[in-house]
ZAMARGU-4260 file (C-alpha; in steps of 0.2 Angstrom, whole numbers, plus 5000, padded with zeros to 4 digits):
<rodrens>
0) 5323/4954/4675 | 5312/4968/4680 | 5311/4977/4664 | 5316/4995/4669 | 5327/5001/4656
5) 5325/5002/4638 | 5340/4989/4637 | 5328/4976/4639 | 5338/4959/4642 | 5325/4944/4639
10) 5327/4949/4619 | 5345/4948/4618 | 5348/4935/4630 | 5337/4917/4631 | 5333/4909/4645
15) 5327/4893/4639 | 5344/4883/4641 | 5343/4885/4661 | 5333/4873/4671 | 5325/4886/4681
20) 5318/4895/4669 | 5310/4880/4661 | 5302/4876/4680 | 5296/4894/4683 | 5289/4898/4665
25) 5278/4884/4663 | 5264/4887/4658 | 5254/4873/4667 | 5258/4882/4682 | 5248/4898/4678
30) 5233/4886/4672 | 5230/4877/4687 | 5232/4892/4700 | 5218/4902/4689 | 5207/4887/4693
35) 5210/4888/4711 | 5207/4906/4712 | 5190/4905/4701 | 5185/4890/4712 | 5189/4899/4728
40) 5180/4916/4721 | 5165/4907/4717 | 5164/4897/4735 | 5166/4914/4742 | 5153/4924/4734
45) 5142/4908/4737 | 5147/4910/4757 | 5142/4929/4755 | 5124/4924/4753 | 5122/4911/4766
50) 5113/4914/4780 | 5119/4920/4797 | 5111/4922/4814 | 5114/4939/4823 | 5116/4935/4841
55) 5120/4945/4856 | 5136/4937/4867 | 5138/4938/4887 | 5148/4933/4901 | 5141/4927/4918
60) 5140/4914/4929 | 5128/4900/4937 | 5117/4907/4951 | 5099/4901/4958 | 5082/4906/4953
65) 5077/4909/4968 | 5084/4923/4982 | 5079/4913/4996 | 5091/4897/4985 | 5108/4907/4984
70) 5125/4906/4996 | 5120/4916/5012 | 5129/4922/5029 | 5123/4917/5045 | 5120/4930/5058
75) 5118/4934/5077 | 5105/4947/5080 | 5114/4949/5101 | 5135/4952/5104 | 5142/4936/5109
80) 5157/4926/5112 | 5159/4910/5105 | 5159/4894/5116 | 5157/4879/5104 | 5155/4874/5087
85) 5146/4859/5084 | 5148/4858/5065 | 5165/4857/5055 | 5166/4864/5037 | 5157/4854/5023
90) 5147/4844/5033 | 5126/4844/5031 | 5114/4851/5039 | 5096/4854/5039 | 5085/4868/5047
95) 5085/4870/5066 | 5100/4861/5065 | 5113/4870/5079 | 5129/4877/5071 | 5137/4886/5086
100) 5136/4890/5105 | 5138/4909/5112 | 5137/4916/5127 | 5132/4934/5133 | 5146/4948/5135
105) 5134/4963/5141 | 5135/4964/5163 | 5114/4967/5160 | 5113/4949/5157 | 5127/4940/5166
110) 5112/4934/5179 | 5111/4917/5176 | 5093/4917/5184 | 5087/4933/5176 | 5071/4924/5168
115) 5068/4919/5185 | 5070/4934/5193 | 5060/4943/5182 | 5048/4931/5183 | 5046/4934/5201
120) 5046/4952/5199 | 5028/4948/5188 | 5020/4940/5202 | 5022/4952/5215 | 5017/4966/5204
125) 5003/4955/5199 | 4998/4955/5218 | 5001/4972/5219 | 4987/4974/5203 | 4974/4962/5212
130) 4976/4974/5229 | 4974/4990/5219 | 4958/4980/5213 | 4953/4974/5229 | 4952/4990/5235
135) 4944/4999/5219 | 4930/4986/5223 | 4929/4990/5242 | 4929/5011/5236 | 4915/5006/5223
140) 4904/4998/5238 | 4907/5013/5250 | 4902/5024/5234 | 4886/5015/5233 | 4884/5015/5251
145) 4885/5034/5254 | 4874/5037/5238 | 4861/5026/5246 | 4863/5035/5262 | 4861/5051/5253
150) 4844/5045/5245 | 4836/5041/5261 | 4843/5054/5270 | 4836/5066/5253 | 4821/5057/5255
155) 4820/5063/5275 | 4823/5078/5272 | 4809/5081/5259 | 4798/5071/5270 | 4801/5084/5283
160) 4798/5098/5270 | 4781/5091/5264 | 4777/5092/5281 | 4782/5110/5287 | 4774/5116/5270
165) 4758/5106/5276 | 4761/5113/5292 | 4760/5133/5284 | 4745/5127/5274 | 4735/5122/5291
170) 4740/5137/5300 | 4738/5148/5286 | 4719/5140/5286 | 4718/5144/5306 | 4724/5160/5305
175) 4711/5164/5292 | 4699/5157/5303 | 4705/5167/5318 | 4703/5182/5307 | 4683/5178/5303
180) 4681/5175/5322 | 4689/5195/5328 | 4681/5202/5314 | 4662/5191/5321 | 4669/5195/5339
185) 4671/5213/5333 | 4651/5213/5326 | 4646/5206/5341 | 4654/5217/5353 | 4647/5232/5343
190) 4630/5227/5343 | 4631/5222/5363 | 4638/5239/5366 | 4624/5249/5353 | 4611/5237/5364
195) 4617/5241/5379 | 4617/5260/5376 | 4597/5257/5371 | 4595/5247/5389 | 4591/5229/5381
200) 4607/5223/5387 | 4617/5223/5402 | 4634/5230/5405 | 4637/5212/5410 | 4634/5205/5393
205) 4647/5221/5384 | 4659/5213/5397 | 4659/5196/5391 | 4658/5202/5373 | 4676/5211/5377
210) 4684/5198/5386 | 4678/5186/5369 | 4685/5198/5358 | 4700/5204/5367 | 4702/5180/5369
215) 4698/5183/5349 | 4715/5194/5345 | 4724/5184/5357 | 4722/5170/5346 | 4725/5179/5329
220) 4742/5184/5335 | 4745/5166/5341 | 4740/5162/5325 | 4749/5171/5317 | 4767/5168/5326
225) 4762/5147/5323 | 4762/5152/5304 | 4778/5161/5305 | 4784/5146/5314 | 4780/5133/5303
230) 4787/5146/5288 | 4803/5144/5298 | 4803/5127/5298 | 4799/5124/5278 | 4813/5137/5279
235) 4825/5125/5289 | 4818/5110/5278 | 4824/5116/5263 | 4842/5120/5272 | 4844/5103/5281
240) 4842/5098/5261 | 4853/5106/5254 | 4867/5101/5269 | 4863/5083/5265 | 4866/5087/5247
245) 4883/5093/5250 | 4890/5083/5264 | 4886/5067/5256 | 4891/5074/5241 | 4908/5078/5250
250) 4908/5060/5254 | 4907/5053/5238 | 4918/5065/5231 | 4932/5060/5241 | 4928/5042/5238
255) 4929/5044/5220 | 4946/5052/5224 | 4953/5038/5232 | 4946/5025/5221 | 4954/5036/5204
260) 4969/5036/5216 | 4969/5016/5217 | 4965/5014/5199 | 4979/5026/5194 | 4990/5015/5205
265) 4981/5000/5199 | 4985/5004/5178 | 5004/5010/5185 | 5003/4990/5190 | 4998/4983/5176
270) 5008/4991/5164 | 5024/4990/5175 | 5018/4971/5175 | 5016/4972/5155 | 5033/4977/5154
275) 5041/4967/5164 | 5031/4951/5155 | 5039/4960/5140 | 5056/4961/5146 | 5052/4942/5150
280) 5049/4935/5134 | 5064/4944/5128 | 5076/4935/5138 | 5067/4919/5135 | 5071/4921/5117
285) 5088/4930/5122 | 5092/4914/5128 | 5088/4904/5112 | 5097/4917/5101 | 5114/4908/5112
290) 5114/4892/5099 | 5114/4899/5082 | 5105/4887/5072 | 5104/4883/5052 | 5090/4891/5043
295) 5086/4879/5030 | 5095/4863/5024 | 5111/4866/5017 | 5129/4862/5019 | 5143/4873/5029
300) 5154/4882/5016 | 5166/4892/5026 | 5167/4896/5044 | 5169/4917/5044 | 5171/4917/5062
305) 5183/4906/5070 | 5190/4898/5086 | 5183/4897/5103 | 5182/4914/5116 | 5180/4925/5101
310) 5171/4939/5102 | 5160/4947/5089 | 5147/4962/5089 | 5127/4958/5082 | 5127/4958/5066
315) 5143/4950/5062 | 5142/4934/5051 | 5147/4920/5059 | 5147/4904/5045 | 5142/4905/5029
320) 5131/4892/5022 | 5125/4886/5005 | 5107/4879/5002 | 5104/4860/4997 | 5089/4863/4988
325) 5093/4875/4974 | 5083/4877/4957 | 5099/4883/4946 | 5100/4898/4934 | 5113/4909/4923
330) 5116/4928/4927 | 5122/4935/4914 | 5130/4955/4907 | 5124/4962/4890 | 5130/4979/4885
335) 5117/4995/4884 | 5115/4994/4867 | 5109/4976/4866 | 5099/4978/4879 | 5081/4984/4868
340) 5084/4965/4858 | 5084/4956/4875 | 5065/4948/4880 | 5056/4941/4892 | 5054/4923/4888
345) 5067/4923/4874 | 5079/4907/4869 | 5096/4907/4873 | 5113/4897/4871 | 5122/4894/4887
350) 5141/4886/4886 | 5147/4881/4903 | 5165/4883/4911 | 5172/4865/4909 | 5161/4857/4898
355) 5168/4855/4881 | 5158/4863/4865 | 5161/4867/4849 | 5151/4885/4844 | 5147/4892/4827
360) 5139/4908/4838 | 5130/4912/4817 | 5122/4893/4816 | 5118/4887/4830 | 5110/4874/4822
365) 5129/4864/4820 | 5136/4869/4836 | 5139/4856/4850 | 5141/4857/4868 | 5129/4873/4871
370) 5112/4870/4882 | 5096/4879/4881 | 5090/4893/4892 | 5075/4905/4893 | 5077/4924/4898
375) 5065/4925/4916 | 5069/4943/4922 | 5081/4959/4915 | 5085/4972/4926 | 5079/4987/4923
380) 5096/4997/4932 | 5115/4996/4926 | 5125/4986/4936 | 5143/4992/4942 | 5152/4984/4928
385) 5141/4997/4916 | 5132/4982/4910 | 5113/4975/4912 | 5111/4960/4920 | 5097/4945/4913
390) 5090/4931/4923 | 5092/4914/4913 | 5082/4898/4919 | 5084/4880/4911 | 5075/4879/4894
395) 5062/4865/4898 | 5060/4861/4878 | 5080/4858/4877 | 5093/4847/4886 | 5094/4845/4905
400) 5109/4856/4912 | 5121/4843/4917 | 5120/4839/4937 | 5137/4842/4940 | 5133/4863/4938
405) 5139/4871/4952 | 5132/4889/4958 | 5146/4901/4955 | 5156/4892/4940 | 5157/4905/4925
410) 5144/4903/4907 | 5147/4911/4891 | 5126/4917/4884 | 5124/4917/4865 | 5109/4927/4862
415) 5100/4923/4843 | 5091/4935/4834 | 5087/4936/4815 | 5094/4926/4800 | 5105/4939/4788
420) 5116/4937/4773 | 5132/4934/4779 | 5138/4949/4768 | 5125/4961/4778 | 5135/4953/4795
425) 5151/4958/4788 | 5144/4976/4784 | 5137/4979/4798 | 5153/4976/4809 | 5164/4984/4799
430) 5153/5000/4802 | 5151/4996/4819 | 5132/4994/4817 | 5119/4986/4831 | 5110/4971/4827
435) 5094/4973/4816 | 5080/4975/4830 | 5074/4958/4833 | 5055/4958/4844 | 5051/4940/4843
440) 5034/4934/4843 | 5025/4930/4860 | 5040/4938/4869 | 5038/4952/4884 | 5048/4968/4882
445) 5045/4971/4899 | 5039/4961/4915 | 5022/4958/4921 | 5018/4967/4938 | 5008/4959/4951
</rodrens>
């Protein structure tokens, strides 16, 4: 009866004769549901107040610590064709091993013998570069030769010019002393003549004194044309000099031509040569790119380029290969937010795809199944999946990772900060709230450079 009129029914009529009633209107009943309530209120206030860790959740997958470690491509560097395959899918190999055989598809290297070719091509320009040599030798000896000549011939020359100037000197001297003799034959005539016209000498005497003085002038102007002469020939000296000077010097010029000539030719040689020696050691090692070999040990995951007479451009990735020796790690995502809590050096929980555990993600201190990890690098740039991507190595103070790990298989990260009431957790997730801010001791916010 619900009671909502004022003809209430339960006065006028009992109910204590039905069996129903008696089952519903015990009073036992009431009792023993107010213990369980009180008993269930009070074990959940005392839950309230237990602690819980906050920790930061992310998805990711197994990777290597190591770039050089991780599932790469092989590629060829030159287009080729494939000729033969000398590996098969899974199979091990180690570094140097050969993968493949390819053969060239460019017409500039179809010549089987190009190497050799090229190689003769070097020789004769090398010949070419000791003629050129040869000759710049046999320039440099005529150079030296004619700049030899020319001191000599210098040497003449002044020789010659010492000796006209000596020559002038002398003759200057004589004509000086032809000079003193008219000016004594002069006196002498003068006083014959003066004596003569007194009568203390004869006409014969004024005669001789004439003819001395008239033989006197004779010789001053002879003199004087050998002094002229012998000017002429310092004169001519100093010419036949300077001809020397300039046709030798005309000689050793054009030698100098030639020999720049046969240098020029000679450095055109040499560096024709150094390209063609370049040229050479790149088809030598044109010809090693043709077997595509392993890079390190590792095995053969997936053949991208198959069949035989395919063709493929440089560049293209031929097999893809994954490394042997691998030191394993996690990569995980964290949202922006959480990202400030993340440090360098900090303890996480890792559960692996496939390995069974049992997670308590607020006490980590029951759960099962989960393996330690230690945060080694956080990128500092969003990803594409508008997450930030940290680096997780092998915790060396907690459990091995089990061997079985395989790079690529998905992990699930469990992040532990503080210890809070488990009321304040309920709070703050109602609210929407971020973790407290967690900056653990010894811990890096952000990495060391070197």
């Amino acid at each position: 009866m619900l009671n909502i009129s004022n003809n209430q029914l339960n006065k006028k009529v009992s109910l204590d004769g039905y069996a129903s009633a008696k089952i519903v209107f015990h009073q036992r009943h009431y009792k023993h549901l107010n213990r369980f309530l009180l008993a269930f209120a009070i074990c959940g206030l005392i839950i309230l107040f237990l602690p819980w860790t906050q920790n930061i959740s992310g998805k990711g997958f197994l990777t290597t610590l190591k770039p050089g470690q991780r599932p790469q491509t092989v590629q060829s560097p030159i287009p080729g064709r494939i000729e033969k395959w000398y590996v098969q899918e899974g199979d091990y190999v180690e570094k140097g091993d050969t993968i493949l055989f390819i053969s060239e598809i460019k017409n500039e290297y179809f010549d089987p013998r190009l190497v050799e070719r090229t190689g003769q091509q070097i020789k004769a320009k090398s010949a070419s570069v000791n003629s050129y040599q040869g000759k710049v030798k046999a320039l440099n000896n005529q150079i030296s030769a004619l700049a030899n000549e020319r001191r000599l011939k210098l040497e003449q020359a002044k020789n010659k010019l010492l000796q006209a100037k000596l020559k002038v000197q002398s003759d200057s001297i004589d004509l000086e002393a032809a000079k003193t003799n008219i000016v004594i034959a002069q006196r002498q005539f003068d006083r014959t003549t003066q004596l003569e016209s007194e009568g203390l000498k004869a006409v014969t005497d004024v005669e001789e004194k004439r003819l001395k003085l008239q033989e006197t002038q004779a010789k001053l102007i002879s003199q004087q044309n050998k002094l002229l002469a012998a000017r002429n020939e310092v004169i001519n000296a100093e010419v036949e000099i300077n001809r020397v000077q300039a046709s030798y010097t005309d000689k050793i010029s054009k030698a100098q031509s030639d020999m720049f000539t046969a240098q020029s030719n000679q450095f055109d040689s040499e560096a024709q040569v150094t390209k063609l020696e370049n040229e050479y050691t790149n088809y030598e090692m044109r010809n090693d790119l043709y077997y595509i070999r392993a890079p390190q040990n590792g095995y053969i995951n997936k053949a991208i380029q198959a069949g035989i007479g395919e063709t493929f451009k440089e560049g293209d990735r031929l097999v893809g290969i994954m490394p042997s020796d691998y030191d394993m790690a996690v990569e995980t995502f964290v949202a922006p937010i959480d990202l400030p809590l993340i440090h360098l050096g900090e303890k996480v929980r890792i559960q692996f795809d496939g390995w069974p555990a049992i997670i308590f993600s607020g006490w980590p201190n029951v759960s099962y199944g989960t393996y330690g990890g230690t945060v080694v690098a956080i990128e500092t740039f969003i990803s594409d999946n508008g997450k930030y991507r940290i680096l997780l190595a092998p915790d060396k103070d907690d459990h091995e990772w089990p061997k079985e790990l395989r790079v690529g298989s998905g992990a699930t990260t469990i992040a532990l900060l503080e210890d809070v009431p488990i009321w304040f957790e309920l709070w703050r997730q109602l609210n929407g709230f971020p973790p407290n801010y967690y900056q653990p001791e010894g811990a890096m916010a952000k990495p060391i450079k070197k």
